[in-house]
Phi, psi and omega in degrees: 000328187303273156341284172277001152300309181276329165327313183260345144302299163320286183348279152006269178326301201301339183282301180336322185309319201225028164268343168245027191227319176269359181263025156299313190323297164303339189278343211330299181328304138346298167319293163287022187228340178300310199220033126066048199221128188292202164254002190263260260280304199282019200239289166340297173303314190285324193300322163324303209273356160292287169317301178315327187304291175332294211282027175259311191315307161333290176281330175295305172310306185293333144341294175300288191305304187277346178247340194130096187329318201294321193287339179285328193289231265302326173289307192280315204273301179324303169313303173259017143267338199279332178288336158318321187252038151250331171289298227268351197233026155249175175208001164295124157324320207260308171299278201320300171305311186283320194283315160347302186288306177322304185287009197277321201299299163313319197281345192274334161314331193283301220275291162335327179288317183297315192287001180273333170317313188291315157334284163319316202265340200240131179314166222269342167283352172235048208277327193284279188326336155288338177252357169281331182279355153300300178345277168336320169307321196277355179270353183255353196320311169306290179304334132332306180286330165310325206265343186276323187286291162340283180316285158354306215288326164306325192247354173229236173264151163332300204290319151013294181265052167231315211286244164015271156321011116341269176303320172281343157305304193307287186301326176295306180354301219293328180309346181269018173269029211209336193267113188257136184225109168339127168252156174241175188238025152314154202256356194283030180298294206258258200351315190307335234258320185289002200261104172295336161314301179323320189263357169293326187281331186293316193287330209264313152319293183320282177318319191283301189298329174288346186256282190332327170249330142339272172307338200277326164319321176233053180266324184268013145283000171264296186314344183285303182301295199240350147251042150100343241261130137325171182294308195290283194329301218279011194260312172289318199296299187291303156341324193265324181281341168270317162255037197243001161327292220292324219244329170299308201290335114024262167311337177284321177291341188281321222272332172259013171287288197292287192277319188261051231317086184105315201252128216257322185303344177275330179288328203288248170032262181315308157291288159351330184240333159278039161263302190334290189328310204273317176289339179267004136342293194284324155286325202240027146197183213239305167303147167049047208285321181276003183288317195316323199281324189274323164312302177342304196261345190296313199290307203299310192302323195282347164287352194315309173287346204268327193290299199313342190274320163316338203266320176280345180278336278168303175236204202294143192299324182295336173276327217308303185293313246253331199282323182296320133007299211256299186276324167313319177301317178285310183307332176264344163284325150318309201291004180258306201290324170308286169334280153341280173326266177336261185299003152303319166283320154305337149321312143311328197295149142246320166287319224068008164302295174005319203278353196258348168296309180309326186280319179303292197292353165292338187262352171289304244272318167292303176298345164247348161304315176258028142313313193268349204305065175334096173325306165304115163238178207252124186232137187262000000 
């Protein structure tokens, strides 16, 4: 019982997590008719809490391994709550950005520590199935975090739905400062950094996430443009393909415990290059482009939960945060370097076919990257 209890308390949090990293985000409009601020200006301020995030994902995790998960989760919500109720009660432009980076910074904090915590807390036969139902928060996160901030935003103030998930972030935090998890004092914290396994998975992550999340960044502005979609409709359309994620990624851990015994690269792989068939559909003809779309992301969606399941499966229990880190850190550059790339061409584009020979060679260029991937890793 013990076990899932802190399972669902990690949960928990992470949804908590990103009621305060995505509800700037619903309000912008508000925002911006509120404190007289374009959309070049609120695009720069949001753009911010990505970078802070990044340059965090890293120091946190080796963090979380030498001192403890709970004090880095408890040190990030303190940081971005405060930075969250300071966003709502400025209107400098200038502030806003920095206070932004600040909460990007708090926010980076979260996801190595849990999964190192959930390492520690949940036996080691059901550890996968725990950071994929970790996973899962994160595939719904968003869509919470819109309906909670909106909603807030309706019936009181803007600054509000920053205030309020704010607060309710702080005090739950403080319930992990009581949950104690064994540090070990093995020295393979930093050697881990040095494991080309790691980084096979990080690269072979990097490559999957510029196309999942990548594309996923302009899916409603495709399904909106070149197919046709109401405004609403393609927005529920793309929201719905992020979150049948929650329910796939599931089916990818059972299909490799049942068919591959275990062995998760085959599932990444395989799915990635049967993604393809549906992206070269989607370039070179025209009809029946969302049955395509919904394949696209239904096949894509089964690796979702797997990478992350490596790092307590694979290295040393003391390494566990520094290795989540490590791969989380590539998986957002990719998910940057797509995002990028895709709209450029999509700027270009007249259908918006365009963009999918680029989406082809990123789902080769990932699947044989997790080819090389070593099932074993040396645990300590």
């Amino acid at each position: 019982m013990a076990e899932e209890r802190i399972l669902l308390k990690a949960s928990i949090l992470y949804l908590i997590f990103y009621t305060c990293r995505f509800n700037f985000f619903s309000i912008m409009p508000i925002v911006a008719k509120d404190l007289k601020l374009t959309y070049e200006s609120l695009a720069f301020i949001s753009s911010t809490l990505f970078i802070g995030y990044a340059l965090t994902l890293i120091p946190s995790g080796f963090l979380a391994d030498k001192y403890g998960p709970s004090i880095i989760l408890l040190s990030g919500s303190i940081i971005s709550s405060l930075a969250n109720i300071l966003i709502a009660i400025t209107g400098d432009e200038f502030l806003l950005r920095g206070l932004m980076f600040i909460n990007g910074l708090g926010q980076g904090m979260g996801w190595a520590p849990l999964v190192k915590l959930i390492s520690l807390k949940i036996d080691k036969s059901r550890v996968g199935l725990a950071i994929g139902i970790l996973m899962s928060s994160a595939m719904i996160g968003p869509s919470i975090a819109y309906i909670v901030a909106s909603f807030i935003a309706s019936f009181l103030n803007w600054r509000f739905s920053l205030i309020i998930p704010a607060i309710i972030f702080l005090m739950y935090s403080f319930t992990f400062r009581k949950i104690k998890a064994s540090i070990h004092s093995s020295k393979l914290r930093i050697e881990v950094v040095k494991d080309l396994n790691l980084w096979l998975i990080g690269l072979s992550y990097f490559f999957f996430y510029a196309v999942y999340r990548g594309f996923l960044v302009w899916m409603p502005t495709f399904a909106y443009e070149k197919l046709g979609l109401h405004f609403l409709t393609a927005s529920l359309y793309s929201s719905g393909l992020s979150a049948i994620g929650a329910i796939i990624g599931y089916a990818g851990y059972y299909i490799s415990l049942k068919f591959f015994n275990g062995e998760m690269k085959r599932v990444i792989a395989y799915s990635m290059l049967s993604a393809i068939p549906p992206c070269i559909i989607l370039a070179y003809t025209g009809g029946n482009a969302l049955i395509w779309l919904t394949l696209l992301y239904s096949i894509l969606s089964l690796p979702l939960w797997l990478f992350f399941i490596y790092p307590p499966k694979i290295f040393p229990a003391n390494a566990v945060g520094t290795a989540t880190g490590v791969i989380d850190t590539l998986g957002y550059i990719g998910n940057f370097a797509g995002t990028l790339i895709l709209g450029i061409l999509y700027n270009s584009s007249e259908s918006g076919r365009e963009i999918f020979p680029s989406i082809i060679l990123a789902l080769l260029a990932g699947a044989l990257t997790s080819l090389f991937i070593k099932e074993q890793g040396t645990k300590a």
